[in-house]
C-alpha positions as CSV (number, residue, x, y, z in Angstrom):
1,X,-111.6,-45.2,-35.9
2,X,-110.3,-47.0,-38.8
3,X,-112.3,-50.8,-39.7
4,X,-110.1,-53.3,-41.1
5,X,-111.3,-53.7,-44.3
6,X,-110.2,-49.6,-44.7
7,X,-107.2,-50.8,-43.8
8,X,-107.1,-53.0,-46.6
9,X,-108.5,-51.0,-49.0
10,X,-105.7,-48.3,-47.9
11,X,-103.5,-48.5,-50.9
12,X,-106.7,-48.4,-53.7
13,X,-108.7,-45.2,-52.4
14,X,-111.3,-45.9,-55.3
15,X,-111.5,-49.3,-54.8
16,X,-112.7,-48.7,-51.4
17,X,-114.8,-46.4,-52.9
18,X,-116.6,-48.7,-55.2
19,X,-116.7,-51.3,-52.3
20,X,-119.0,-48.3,-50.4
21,X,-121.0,-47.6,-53.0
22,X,-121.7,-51.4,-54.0
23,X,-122.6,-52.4,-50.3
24,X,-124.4,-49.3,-49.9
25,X,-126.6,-50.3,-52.7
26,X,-127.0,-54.1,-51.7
27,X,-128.0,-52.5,-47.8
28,X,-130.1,-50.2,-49.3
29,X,-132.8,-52.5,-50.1
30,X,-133.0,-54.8,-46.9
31,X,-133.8,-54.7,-44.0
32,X,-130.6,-54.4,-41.8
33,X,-131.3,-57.8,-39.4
34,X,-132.3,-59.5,-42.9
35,X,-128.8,-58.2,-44.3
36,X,-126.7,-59.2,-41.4
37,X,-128.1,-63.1,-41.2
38,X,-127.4,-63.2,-44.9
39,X,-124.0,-62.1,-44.9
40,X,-123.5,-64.3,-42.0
41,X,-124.8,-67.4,-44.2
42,X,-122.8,-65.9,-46.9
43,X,-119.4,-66.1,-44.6
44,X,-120.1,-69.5,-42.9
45,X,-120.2,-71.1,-46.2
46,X,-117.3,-69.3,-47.3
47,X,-116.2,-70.3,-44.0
48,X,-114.6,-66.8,-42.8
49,X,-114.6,-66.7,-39.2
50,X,-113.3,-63.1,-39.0
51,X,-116.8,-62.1,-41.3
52,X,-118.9,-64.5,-39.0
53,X,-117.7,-63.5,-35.6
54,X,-117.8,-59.8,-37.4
55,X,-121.5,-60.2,-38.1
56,X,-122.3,-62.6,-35.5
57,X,-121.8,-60.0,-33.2
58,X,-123.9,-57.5,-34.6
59,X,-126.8,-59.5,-34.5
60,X,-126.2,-60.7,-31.1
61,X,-125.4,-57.1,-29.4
62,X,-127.8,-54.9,-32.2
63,X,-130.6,-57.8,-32.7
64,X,-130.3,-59.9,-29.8
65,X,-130.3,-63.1,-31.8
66,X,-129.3,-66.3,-30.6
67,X,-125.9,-66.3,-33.1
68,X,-125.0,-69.9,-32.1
69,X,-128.1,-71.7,-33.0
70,X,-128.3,-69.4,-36.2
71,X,-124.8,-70.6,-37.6
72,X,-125.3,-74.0,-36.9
């Protein structure tokens, strides 16, 4: 299954595989709940709702956090 942002990245093979390697190294050193409420506080304030309903959901399904009283 292809994400979107391969999608994206579809045209600029290396770009994608700098993005992979960059996240890789930003995951590498959290924890992954600590790493999914910080890039949802990260997309709130850029305000991307595709990223916050993205990561919202994987806290809610893989975390079982309350996502609504989180982003607010």
């Amino acid at each position: 299954m292809t994400t979107n942002y391969e999608c994206a990245f579809a045209e600029r093979p290396e770009v994608y595989a700098a993005w992979v390697q960059l996240n890789g190294a930003i995951k590498a050193g959290m924890d992954p709940r600590r790493y999914e409420l910080a890039t949802l506080a990260a997309a709130r304030r850029l305000r991307s709702s595709y990223c916050c309903l993205a990561h919202g959901t994987v806290l809610q399904e893989r975390f079982d956090e309350p996502v609504l009283e989180i982003a607010l």
